[in-house]
N, C-alpha and C positions, 0 to 999 in steps of 0.2 A: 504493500500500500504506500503511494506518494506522501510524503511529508506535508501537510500546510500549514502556513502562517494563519498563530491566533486570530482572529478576527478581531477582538478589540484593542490588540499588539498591533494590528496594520491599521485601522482607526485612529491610535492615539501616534504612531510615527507620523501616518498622513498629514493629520492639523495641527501638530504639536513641533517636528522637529525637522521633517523635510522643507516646510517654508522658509526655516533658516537660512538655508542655502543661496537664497533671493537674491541675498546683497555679496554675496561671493565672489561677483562679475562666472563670465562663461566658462574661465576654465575650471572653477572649485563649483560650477555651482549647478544648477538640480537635474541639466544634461547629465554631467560627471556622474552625481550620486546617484541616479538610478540604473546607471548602465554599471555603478558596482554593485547595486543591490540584485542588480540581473544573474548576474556573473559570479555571487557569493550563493544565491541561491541555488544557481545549478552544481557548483562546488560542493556544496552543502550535502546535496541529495546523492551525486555521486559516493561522495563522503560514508554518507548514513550516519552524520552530527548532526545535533541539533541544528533547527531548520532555525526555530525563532530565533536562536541567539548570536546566528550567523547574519540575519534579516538586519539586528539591530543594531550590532556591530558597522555593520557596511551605513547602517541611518547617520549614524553617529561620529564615521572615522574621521571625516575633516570640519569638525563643526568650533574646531581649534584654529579656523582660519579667519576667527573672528579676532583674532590677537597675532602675532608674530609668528610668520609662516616658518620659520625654522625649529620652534620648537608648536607645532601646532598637533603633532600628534600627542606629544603630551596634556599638552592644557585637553583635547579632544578627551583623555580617558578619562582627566580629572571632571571635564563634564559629565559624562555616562556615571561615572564611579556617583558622584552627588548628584542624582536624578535622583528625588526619593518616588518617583512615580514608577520607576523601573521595579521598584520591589513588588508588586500587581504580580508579576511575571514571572520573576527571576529568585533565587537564591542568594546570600551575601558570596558564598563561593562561585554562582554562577557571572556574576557582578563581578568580583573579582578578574575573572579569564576575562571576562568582555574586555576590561578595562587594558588588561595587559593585552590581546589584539589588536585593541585601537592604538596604544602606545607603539606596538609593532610594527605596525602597516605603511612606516614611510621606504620609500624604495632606498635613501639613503644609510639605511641604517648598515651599521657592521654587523650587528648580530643574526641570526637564527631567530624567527619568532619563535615566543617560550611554547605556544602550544597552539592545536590543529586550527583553531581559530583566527588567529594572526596569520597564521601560516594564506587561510583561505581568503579572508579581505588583503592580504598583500598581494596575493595572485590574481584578485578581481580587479584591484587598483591598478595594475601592470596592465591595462586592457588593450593589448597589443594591437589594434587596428593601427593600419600605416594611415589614413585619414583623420583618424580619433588624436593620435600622439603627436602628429604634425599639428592638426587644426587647433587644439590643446595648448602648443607648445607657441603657436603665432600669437594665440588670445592671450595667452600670459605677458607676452611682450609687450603687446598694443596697449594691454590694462595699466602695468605697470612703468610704461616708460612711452604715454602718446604722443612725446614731442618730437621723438626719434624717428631718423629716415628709414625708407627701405634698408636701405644698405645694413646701417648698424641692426636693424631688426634680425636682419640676413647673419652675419656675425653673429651677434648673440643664437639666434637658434643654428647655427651650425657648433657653434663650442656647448650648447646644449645638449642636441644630439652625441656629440661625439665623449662628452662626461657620462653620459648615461645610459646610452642605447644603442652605444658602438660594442666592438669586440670586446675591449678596451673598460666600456665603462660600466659604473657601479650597477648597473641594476644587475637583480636577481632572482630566480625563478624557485620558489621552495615546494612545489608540490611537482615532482616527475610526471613526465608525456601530459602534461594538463596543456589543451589548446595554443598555448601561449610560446609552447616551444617552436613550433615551427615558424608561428608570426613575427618572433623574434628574429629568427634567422634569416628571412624575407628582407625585415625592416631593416637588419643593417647591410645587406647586400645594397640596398638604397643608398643608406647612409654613405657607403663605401662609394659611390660612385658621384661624386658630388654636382656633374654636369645633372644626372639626373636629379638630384638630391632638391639642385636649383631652379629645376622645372616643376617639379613638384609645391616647393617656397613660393614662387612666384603664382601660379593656380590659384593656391590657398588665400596668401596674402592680398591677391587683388581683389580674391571676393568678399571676404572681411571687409576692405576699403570701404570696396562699393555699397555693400550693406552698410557699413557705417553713415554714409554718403545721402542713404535714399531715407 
């Protein structure tokens, strides 16, 4: 039998903590978080862990970018951890593990997430589409630095890429043969080839522009 999400667990995320997301601008925000709450749930069920607290997890992972993006996965557990509305639901031991996967789940981290829950919202977070991580990676730029040209946009998301989702760089895959692997490997044959890398940059960016524009 399929797993499903509590029904008053997906009610009280719906009006409660996914509108958070609002002011996150496009790349942190309610695109992002439900294509990881997508991606945690089928993790999940592949899994056979729990469904809800995988659900709530992925609600909650970046709700730490209401404060300082470098440490945002932290502030993010410490919100879930003081949600006393979570106890409806959850165990203090089960509150516990959420807290430490939300803590987990940034791509930069060194460590191993502590347990299969971490382990799952970091691999939904990783959501390897070459369109998703490109298009992601321009909105971050444009939000945080509008005054800036093409060009330097361009710079920045190529030393982005290449810190992160090259051969080369930090990210990491912690659940084996999970979808992500081949996509990775896709995405940095791209990366690697930078003529194309720049056809792809310029697609992206011109339609952001122009959307911005209209």
């Amino acid at each position: 039998m399929i797993q499903q999400i509590d029904l008053s667990l997906m009610e009280f995320i719906d009006q409660q903590i996914l509108p958070r997301y609002a002011s996150f601008g496009k790349s942190h925000g309610l695109f992002h978080v439900t294509r990881v709450i997508k991606n945690s749930i089928v993790l999940a069920r592949q899994l056979g862990v729990d469904i809800n607290m995988a659900y709530t997890i992925a609600a909650y992972h970046d709700l730490g970018m209401d404060g300082p993006r470098a440490i945002h996965h932290i502030t993010g557990g410490r919100i879930l951890a003081m949600d006393a509305r979570l106890k409806r639901w959850f165990s203090p031991e089960q509150i516990k593990i959420m807290r430490e996967a939300v803590e987990d789940h940034r791509a930069s981290a060194s460590h191993t997430p502590r347990n299969i829950y971490g382990k799952i919202v970091a691999e939904a977070d990783r959501d390897i589409d070459e369109e998703v991580v490109f298009t992601r990676a321009i909105e971050y730029g444009m939000e945080k630095s509008p005054d800036k040209d093409k060009e330097w946009q361009w710079k920045r998301f190529v030393t982005h890429m290449e810190e992160k989702y090259s051969i080369n760089g930090y990210i990491k895959l912690w659940i084996p043969h999970s979808p992500n692997e081949n996509k990775l490997k896709s995405l940095r044959e791209v990366i690697a080839n930078k003529s194309l890398l720049r056809q792809r940059f310029d697609a992206i960016y011109d339609k952001l522009l122009q959307g911005k524009s209209e």
